[in-house]
ZAMARGU-4260 file (C-alpha; in steps of 0.2 Angstrom, whole numbers, plus 5000, padded with zeros to 4 digits):
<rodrens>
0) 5547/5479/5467 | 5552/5480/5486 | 5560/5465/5492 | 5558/5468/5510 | 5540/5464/5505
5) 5544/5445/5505 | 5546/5445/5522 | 5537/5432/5532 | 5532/5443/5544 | 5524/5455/5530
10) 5519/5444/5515 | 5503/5435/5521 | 5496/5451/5525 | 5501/5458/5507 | 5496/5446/5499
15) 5480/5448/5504 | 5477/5467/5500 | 5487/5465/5485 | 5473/5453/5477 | 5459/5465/5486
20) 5467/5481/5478 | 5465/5472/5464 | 5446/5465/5461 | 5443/5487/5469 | 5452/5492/5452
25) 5446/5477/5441 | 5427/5477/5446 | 5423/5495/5441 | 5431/5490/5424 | 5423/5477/5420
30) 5407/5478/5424 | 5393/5474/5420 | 5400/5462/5405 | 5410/5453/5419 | 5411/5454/5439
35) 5426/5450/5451 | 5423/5435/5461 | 5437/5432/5475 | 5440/5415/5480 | 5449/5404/5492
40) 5461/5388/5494 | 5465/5380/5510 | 5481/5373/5517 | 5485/5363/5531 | 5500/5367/5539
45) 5509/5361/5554 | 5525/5372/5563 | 5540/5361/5553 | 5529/5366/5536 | 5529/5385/5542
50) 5549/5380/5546 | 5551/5374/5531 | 5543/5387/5519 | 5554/5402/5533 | 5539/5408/5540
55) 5537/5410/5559 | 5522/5403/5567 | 5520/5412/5581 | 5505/5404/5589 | 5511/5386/5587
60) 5531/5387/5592 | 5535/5393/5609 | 5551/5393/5618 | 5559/5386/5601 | 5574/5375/5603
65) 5570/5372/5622 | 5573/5355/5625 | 5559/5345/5635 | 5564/5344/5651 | 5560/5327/5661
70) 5548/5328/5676 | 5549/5312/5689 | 5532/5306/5695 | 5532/5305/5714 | 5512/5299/5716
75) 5501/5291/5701 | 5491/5308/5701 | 5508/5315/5692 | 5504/5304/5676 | 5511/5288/5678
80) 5519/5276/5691 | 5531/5282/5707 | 5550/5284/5698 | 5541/5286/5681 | 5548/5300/5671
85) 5534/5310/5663 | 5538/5323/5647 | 5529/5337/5643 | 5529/5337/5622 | 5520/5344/5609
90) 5511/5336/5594 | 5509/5341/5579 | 5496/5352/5575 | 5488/5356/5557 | 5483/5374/5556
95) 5472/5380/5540 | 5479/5392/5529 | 5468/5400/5519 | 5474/5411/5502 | 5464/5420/5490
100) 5464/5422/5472 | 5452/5431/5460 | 5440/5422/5447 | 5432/5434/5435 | 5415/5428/5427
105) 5403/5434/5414 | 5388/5440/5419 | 5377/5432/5410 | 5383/5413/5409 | 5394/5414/5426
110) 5405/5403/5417 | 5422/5406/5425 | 5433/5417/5412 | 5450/5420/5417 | 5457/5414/5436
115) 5472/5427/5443 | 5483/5421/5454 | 5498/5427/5465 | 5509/5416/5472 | 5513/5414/5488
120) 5526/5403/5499 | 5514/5391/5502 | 5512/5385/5485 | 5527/5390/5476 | 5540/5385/5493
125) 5532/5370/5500 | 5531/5354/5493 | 5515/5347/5495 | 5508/5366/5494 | 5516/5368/5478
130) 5512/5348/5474 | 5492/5352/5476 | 5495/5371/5465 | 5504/5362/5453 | 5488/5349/5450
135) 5475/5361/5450 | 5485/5371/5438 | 5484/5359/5427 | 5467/5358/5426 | 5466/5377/5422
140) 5479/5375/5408 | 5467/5359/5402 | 5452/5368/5402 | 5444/5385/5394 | 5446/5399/5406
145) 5462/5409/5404 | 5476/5411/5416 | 5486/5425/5425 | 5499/5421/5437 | 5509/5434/5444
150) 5525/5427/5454 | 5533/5443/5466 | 5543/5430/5476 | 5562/5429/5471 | 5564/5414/5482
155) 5559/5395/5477 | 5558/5387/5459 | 5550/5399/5444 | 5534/5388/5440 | 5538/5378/5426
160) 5536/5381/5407 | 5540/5371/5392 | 5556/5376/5385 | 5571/5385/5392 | 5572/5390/5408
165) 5570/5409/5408 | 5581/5417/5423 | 5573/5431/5433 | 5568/5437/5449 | 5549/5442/5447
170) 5536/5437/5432 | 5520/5437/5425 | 5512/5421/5417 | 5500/5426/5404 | 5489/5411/5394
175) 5476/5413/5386 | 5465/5401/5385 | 5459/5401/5366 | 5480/5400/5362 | 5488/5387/5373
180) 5500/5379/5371 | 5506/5396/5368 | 5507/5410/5382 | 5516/5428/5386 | 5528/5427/5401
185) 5533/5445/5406 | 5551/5443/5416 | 5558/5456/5425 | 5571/5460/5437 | 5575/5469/5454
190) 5578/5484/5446 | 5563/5483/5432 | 5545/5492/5433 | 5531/5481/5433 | 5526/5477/5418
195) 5509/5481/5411 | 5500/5463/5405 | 5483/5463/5397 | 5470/5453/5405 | 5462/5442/5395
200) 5442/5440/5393 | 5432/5432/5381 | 5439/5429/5364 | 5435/5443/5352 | 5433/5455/5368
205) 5443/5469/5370 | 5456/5464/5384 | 5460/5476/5400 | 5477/5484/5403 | 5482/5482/5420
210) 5497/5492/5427 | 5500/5484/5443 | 5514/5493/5448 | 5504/5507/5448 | 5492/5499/5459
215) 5506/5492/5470 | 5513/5509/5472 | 5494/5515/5477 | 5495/5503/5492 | 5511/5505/5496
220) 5509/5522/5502 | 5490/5519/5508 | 5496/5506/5521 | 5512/5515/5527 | 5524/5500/5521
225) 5538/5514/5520 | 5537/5517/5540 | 5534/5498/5544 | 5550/5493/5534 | 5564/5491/5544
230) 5578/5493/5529 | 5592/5493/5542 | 5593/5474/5539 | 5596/5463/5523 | 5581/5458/5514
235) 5575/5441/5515 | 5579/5431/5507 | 5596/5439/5504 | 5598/5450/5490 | 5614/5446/5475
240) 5630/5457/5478 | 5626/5470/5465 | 5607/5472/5470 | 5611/5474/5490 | 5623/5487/5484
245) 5610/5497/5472 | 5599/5495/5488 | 5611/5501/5499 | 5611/5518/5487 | 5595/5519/5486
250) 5592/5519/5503 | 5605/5531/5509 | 5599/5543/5494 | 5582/5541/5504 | 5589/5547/5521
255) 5598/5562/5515 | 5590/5577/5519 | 5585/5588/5504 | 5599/5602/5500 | 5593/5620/5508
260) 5592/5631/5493 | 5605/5647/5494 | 5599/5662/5495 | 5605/5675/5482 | 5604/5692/5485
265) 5597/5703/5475 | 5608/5715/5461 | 5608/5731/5467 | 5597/5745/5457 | 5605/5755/5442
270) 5605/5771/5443 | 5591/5779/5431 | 5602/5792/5420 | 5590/5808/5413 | 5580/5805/5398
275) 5582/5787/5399 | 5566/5778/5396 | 5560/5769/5411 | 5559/5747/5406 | 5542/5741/5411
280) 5543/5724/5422 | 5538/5708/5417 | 5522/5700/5422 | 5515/5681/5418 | 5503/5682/5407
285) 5487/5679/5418 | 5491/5693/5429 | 5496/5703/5412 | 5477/5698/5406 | 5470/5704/5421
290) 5478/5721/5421 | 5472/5724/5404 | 5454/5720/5408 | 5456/5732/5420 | 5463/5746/5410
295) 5449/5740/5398 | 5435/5741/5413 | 5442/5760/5417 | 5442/5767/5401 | 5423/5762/5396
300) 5416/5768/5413 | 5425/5785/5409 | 5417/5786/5391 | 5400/5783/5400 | 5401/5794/5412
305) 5407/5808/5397
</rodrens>
């Protein structure tokens, strides 16, 4: 996993085409039993709550940290009474936030079969965010339809679980709705490949293996994320000391141009002594199969023409 992906600046976006590369892979596979049906959550968000989760919001915050400057009245057309100080402020204003997530349905019932979801800052960073995802995830892990949350966000607090805490920087929540309380968590570090998880369908129903790195990897080089990465910079959030410096070697491997292959010369030719039987050269063997058709072809034109 990269994490310059969690950047702010790049992880709406992300988010986004990650769930859409997704439903292109699912859909194909799962029809026409089941069909892919994206849908969508909305938040409501003002500039402290984009603060708060390290998000810039760029439309509502300008000039940040420029305090309000006072601006006297001299006539009531300013605002307010002569000698009256009027102030130029902002309110707070909420701004929807709208996040996607996949519900996969049978066909035939359109009954709701397994809900996937990727979290994001907005519900795994923000309190009421994370507050409201918590209740409704609830309701999923109360009901029928199975679940599948996929958490690519090494900042904030893992999602909880009964039990021990498992420590790890990315991981994949697999219940299964016929199974609770019992689930597969798939917990996997910086340096790890993405896991494969089977996506579960209907009970006695073949499930479908989904390799998502693979499918990450896919969209990683269809969108150009290598060129629009600026790697000269930490991560953020910051990476552990041992991580920044495996990062650090991999990205200096990266910028090293490839070694220019040497060029050998040639042994020079033996001398061919008399009566010393010439050594054929070796050929690969489709070029040795096409000579002998050859030879082959010749030799039954000259019996023909005899």
């Amino acid at each position: 996993m990269d994490p310059y992906l969690e950047d702010p600046s790049l992880w709406p976006g992300f988010h986004d085409r990650v769930l859409g590369a997704l439903d292109d892979w699912l859909s194909p596979r799962l029809l026409p039993r089941y069909y892919v049906e994206p849908a969508q959550r909305v938040y409501v968000f003002t500039h402290e709550d984009y603060t708060l989760m390290g998000v810039p919001d760029i439309a509502v915050i300008v000039n940040p940290g420029q305090p309000s400057r006072p601006r006297t009245s001299s006539s009531p057309a300013g605002g307010g009474r002569k000698g009256e100080a009027v102030l130029e402020v902002e309110v707070p204003v909420g701004h929807e936030v709208r996040e996607t997530y996949l519900e996969i349905h049978e066909s035939t019932t359109k009954q709701i079969v397994t809900l996937l979801e990727l979290l994001s800052p907005a519900n795994k960073l923000h309190p009421l965010g994370r507050a409201d995802y918590l209740r409704k995830r609830q309701e999923v892990l109360a009901s029928r339809p199975s679940l599948v949350e996929v958490d690519l966000l090494r900042s904030g607090r893992p999602m909880p679980l009964l039990g021990r805490p498992v420590q790890s920087d990315y991981r994949i929540l697999v219940s299964r709705g016929a199974e609770r309380p019992r689930a597969q968590l798939h917990a996997f570090g910086l340096r790890d490949p993405i896991p494969v998880f089977r996506l579960p369908l209907l009970p006695g129903q073949a499930e479908l293996e989904v390799a998502l790195g693979g499918i990450l990897h896919g969209l990683y080089e269809r969108l150009g994320y290598d060129v629009r990465i600026d790697c000269s910079r930490p991560p953020v959030p910051p990476l552990a000391a041992r991580d920044a410096e495996w990062a650090r070697r991999l990205i200096r491997a990266a910028r090293r141009p490839p070694p220019v292959p040497s060029k050998r010369l040639s042994p020079p030719a033996k001398s061919k002594r008399p009566g010393q039987p010439v050594k054929s050269k070796r050929v690969g063997p489709s070029v040795a199969s096409k000579r002998l058709a050859s030879r082959t072809g010749r030799r039954k034109s000259r019996r023909a023409s005899v």
